[in-house]
ChimeraX commands (.cxc) that place a marker at each C-alpha (Angstrom):
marker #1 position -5.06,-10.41,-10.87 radius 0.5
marker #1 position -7.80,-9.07,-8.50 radius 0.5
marker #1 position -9.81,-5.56,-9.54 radius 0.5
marker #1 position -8.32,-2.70,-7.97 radius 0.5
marker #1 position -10.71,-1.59,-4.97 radius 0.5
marker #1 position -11.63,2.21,-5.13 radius 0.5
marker #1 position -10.33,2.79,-1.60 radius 0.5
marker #1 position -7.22,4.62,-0.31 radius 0.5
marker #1 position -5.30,4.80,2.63 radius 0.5
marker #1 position -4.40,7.02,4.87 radius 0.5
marker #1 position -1.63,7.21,7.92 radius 0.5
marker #1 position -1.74,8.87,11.40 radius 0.5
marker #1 position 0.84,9.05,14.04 radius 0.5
marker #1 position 0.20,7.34,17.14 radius 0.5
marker #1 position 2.52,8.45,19.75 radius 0.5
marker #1 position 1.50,6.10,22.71 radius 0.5
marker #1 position 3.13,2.96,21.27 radius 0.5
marker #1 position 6.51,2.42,19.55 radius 0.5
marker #1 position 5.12,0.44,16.48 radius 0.5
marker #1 position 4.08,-0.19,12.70 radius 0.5
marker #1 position 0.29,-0.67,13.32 radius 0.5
marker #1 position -2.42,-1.55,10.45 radius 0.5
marker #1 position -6.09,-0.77,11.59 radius 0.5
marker #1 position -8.76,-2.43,8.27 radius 0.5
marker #1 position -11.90,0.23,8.67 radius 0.5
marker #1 position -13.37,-1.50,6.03 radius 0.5
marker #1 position -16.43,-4.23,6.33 radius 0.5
marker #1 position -14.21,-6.99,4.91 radius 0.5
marker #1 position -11.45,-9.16,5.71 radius 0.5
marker #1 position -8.42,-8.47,4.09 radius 0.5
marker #1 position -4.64,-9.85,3.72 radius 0.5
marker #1 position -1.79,-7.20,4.45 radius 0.5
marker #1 position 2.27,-7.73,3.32 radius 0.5
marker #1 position 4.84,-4.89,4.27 radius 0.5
marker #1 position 8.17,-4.50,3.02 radius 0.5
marker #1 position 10.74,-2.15,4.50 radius 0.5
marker #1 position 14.58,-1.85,4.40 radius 0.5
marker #1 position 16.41,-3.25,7.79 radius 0.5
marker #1 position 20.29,-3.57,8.49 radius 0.5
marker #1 position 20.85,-6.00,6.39 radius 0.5
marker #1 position 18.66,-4.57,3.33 radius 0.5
marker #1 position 15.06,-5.24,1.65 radius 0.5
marker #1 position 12.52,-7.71,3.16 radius 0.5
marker #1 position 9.12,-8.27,2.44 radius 0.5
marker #1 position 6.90,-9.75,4.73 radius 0.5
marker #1 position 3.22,-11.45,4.47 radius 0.5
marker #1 position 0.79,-12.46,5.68 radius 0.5
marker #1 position -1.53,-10.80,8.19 radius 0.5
marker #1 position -5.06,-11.39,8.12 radius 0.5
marker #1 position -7.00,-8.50,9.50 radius 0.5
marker #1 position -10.70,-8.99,10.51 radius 0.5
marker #1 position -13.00,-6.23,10.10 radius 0.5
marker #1 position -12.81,-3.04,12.22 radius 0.5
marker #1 position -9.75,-4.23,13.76 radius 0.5
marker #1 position -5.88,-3.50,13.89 radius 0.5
marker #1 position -3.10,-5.23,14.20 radius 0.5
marker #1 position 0.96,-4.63,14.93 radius 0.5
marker #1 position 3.12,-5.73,11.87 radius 0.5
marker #1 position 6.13,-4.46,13.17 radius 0.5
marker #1 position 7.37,-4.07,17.42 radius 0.5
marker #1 position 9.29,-1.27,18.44 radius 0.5
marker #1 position 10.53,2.16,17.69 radius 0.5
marker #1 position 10.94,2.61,13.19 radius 0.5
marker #1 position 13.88,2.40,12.02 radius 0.5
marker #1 position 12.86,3.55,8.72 radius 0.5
marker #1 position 11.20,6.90,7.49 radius 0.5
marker #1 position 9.47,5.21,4.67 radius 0.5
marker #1 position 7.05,1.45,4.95 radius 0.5
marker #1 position 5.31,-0.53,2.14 radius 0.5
marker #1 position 1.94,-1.54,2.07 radius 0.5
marker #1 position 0.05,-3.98,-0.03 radius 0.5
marker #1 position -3.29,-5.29,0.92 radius 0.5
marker #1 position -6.10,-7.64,-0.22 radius 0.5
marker #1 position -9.67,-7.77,0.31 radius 0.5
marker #1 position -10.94,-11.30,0.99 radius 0.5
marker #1 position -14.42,-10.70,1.36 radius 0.5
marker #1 position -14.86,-8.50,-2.04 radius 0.5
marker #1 position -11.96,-8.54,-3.69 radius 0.5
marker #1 position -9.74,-5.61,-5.05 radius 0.5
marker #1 position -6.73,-4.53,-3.74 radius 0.5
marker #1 position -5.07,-1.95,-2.14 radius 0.5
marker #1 position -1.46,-1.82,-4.21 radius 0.5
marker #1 position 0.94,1.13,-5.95 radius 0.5
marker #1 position 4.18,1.52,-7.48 radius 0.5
marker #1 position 6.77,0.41,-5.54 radius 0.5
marker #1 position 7.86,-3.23,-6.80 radius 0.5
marker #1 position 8.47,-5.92,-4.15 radius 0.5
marker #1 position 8.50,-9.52,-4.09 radius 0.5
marker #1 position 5.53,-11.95,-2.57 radius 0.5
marker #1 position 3.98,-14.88,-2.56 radius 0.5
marker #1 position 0.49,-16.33,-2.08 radius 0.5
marker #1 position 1.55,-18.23,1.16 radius 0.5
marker #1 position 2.81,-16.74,4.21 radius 0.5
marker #1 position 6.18,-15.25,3.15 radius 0.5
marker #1 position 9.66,-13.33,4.23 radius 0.5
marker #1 position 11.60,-12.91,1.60 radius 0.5
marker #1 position 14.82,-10.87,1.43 radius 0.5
marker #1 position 15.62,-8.36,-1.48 radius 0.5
marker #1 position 13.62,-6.50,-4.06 radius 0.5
marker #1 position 15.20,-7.85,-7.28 radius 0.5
marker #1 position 14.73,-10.81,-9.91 radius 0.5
marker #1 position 11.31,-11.63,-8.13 radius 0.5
marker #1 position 9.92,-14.12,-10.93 radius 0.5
marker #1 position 13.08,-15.54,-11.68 radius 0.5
marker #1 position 13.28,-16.39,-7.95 radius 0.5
marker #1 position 10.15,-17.91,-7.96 radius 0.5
marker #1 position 7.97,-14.93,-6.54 radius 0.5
marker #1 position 5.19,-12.66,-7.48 radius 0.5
marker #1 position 6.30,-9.74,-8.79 radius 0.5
marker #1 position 3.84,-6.99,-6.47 radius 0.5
marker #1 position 3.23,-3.28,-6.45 radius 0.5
marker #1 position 3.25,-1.68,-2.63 radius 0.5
marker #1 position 1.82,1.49,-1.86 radius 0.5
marker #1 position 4.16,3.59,0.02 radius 0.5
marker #1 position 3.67,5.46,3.68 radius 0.5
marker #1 position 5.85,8.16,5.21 radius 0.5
marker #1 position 6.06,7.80,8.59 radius 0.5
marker #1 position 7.74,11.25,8.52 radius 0.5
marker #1 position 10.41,9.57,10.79 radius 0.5
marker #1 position 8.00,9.22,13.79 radius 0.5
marker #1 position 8.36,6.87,16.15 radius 0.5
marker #1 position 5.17,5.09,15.52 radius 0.5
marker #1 position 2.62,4.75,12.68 radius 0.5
marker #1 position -0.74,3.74,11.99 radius 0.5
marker #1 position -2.16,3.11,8.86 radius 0.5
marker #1 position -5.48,3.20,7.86 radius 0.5
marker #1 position -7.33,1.23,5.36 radius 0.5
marker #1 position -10.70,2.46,4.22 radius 0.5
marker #1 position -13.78,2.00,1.82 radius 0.5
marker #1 position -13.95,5.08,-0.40 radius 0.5
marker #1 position -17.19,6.10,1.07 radius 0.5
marker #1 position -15.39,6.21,4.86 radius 0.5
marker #1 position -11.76,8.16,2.87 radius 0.5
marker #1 position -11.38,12.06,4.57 radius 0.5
marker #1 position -11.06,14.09,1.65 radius 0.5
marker #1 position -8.00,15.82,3.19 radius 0.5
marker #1 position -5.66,13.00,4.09 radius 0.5
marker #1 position -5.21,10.24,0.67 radius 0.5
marker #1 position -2.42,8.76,0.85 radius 0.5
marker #1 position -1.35,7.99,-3.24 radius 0.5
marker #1 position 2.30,6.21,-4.09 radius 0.5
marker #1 position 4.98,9.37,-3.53 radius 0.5
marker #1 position 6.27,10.04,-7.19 radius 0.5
marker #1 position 3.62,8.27,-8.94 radius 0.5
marker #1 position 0.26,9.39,-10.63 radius 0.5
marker #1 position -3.14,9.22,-9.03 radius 0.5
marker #1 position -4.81,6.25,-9.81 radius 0.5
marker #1 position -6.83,6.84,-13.40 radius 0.5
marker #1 position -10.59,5.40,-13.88 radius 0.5
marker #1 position -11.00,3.98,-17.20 radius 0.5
marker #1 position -12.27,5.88,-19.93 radius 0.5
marker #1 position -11.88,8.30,-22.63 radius 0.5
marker #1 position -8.42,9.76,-23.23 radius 0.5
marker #1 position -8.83,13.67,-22.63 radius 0.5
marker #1 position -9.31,15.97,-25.46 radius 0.5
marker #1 position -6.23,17.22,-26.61 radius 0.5
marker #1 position -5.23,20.67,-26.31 radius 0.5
marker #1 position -4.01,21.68,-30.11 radius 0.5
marker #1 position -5.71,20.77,-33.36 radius 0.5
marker #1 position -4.35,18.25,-36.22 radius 0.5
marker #1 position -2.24,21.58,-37.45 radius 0.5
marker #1 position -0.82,21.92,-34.09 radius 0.5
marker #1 position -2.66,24.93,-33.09 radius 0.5
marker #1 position -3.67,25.35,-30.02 radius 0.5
marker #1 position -8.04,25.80,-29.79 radius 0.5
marker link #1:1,2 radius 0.2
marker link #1:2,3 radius 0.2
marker link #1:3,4 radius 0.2
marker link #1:4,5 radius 0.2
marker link #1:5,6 radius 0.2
marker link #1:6,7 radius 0.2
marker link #1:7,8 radius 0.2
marker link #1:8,9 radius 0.2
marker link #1:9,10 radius 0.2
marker link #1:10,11 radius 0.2
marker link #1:11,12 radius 0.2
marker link #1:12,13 radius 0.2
marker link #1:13,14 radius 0.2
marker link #1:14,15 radius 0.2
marker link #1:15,16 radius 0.2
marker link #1:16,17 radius 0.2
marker link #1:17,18 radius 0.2
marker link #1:18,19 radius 0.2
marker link #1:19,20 radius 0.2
marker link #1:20,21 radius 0.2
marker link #1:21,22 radius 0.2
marker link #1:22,23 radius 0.2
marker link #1:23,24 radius 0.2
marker link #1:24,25 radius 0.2
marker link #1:25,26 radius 0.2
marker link #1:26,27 radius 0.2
marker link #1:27,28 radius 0.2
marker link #1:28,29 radius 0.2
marker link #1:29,30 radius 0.2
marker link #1:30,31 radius 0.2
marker link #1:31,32 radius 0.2
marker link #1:32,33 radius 0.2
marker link #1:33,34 radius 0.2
marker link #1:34,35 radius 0.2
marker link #1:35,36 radius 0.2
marker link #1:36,37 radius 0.2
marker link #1:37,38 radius 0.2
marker link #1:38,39 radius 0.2
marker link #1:39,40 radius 0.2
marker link #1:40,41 radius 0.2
marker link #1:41,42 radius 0.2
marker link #1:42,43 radius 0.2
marker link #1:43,44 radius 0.2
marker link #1:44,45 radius 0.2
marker link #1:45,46 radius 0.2
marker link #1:46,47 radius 0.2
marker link #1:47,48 radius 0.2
marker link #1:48,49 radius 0.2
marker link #1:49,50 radius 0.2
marker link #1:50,51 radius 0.2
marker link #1:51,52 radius 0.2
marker link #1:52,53 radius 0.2
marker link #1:53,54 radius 0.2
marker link #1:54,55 radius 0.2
marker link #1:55,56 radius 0.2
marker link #1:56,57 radius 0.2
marker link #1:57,58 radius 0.2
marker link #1:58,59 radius 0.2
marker link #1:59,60 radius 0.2
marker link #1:60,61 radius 0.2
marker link #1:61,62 radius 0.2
marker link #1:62,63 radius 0.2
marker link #1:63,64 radius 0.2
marker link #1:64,65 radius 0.2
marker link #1:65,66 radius 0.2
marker link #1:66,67 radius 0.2
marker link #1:67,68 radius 0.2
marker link #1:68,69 radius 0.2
marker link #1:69,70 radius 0.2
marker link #1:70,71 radius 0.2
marker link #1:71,72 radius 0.2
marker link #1:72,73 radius 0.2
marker link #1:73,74 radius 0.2
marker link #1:74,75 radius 0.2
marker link #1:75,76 radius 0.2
marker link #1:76,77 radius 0.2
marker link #1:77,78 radius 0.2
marker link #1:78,79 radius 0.2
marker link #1:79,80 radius 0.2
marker link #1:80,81 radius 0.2
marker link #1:81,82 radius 0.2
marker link #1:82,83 radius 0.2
marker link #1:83,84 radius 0.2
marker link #1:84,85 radius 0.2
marker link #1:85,86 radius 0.2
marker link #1:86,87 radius 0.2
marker link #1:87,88 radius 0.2
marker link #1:88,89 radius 0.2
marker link #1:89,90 radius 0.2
marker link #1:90,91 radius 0.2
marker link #1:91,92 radius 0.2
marker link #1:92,93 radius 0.2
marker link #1:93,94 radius 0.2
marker link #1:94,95 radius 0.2
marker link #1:95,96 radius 0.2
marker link #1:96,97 radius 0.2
marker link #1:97,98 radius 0.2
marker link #1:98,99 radius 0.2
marker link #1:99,100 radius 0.2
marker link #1:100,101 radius 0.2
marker link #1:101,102 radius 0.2
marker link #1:102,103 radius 0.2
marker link #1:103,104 radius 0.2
marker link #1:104,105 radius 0.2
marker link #1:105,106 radius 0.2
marker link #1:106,107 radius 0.2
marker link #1:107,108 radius 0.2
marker link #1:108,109 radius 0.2
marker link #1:109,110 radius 0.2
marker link #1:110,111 radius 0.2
marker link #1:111,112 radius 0.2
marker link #1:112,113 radius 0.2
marker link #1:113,114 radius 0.2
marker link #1:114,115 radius 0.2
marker link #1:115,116 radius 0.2
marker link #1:116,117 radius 0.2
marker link #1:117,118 radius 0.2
marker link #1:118,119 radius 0.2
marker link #1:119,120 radius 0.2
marker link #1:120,121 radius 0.2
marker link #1:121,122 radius 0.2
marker link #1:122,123 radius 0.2
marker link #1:123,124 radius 0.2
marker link #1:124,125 radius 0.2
marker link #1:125,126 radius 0.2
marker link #1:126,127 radius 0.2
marker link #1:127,128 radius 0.2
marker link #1:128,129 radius 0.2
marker link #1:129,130 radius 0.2
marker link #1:130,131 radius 0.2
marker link #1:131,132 radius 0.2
marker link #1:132,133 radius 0.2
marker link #1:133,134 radius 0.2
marker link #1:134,135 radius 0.2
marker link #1:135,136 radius 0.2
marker link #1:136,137 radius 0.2
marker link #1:137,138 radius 0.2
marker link #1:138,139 radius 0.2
marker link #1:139,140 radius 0.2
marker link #1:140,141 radius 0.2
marker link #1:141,142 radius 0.2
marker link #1:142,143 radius 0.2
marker link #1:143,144 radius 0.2
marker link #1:144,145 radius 0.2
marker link #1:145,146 radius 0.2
marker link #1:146,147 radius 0.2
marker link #1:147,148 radius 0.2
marker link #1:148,149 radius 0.2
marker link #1:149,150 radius 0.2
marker link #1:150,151 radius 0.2
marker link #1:151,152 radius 0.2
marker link #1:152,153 radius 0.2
marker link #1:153,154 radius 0.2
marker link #1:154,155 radius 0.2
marker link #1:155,156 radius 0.2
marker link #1:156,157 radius 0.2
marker link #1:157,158 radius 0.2
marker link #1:158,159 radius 0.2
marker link #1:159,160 radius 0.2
marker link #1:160,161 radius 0.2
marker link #1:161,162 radius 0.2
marker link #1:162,163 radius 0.2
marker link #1:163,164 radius 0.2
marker link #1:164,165 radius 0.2
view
């Protein structure tokens, strides 16, 4: 299992083109897998390899879906850019359909970060090093708890009588 990178990702709409773009801002090379629900139900798909300061289009055409999944890899460093939302994948290229039983079906078991396309038309997402992030736009797995830098646990509130200090 790779480090966690201490990067985040943001999303912008991008109304000229009817697609799911991926744009890497970062100084590395990095591996991208989505996974979205279609027609017929949950796919995952992988892999893209996306130079440095470049984009690609993983998915042509209008969305069909409000929310996308996102899980990236940095080649050139290592880390990655993951969350909360459970999908299958696999170190090879990869389209696998359904979200359940992943190990038992011979996949990775793989936590995707999650984007609301706010039902646009078109999406962009953005990956960036921590240094490049906007401080007004992080985009952290909806429902699920910033990411936590090791440490200390907090000082707790009450005493060992239960009062509060």
């Amino acid at each position: 299992m790779l480090p966690a990178l201490m990067v985040f990702a943001f999303a912008t709409a991008e109304p000229a083109r009817a697609d799911f773009r991926l744009c890497n801002n970062t100084g590395s090379r990095v591996g991208v897998a989505i996974g979205y629900k279609d027609a017929e139900g949950w796919i995952t798909e992988g892999w893209w390899n996306i130079s440095a300061r470049s984009c690609d289009t993983l998915l042509r055409g209008t969305l069909v879906a409000r929310y996308y999944y996102i899980y990236a890899v940095d080649y050139d460093r290592g880390g990655e850019w993951s969350g909360h939302a459970f999908m299958c994948s696999r170190e090879k290229e990869f389209t696998i359909r359904g979200t359940e039983n992943c190990l038992a079906r011979g996949y990775d078991r793989t936590g995707y970060f999650e984007v609301d396309t706010q039902e646009q038309r078109s999406w962009t997402v953005q990956l960036t090093d921590t240094a490049e992030q906007p401080v007004d736009r992080p985009l952290l797995p909806r429902g699920g708890p910033p990411p936590r830098t090791p440490g200390p646990p907090p000082a707790p509130d009450t005493n060992k009588e239960g009062l509060r200090r």
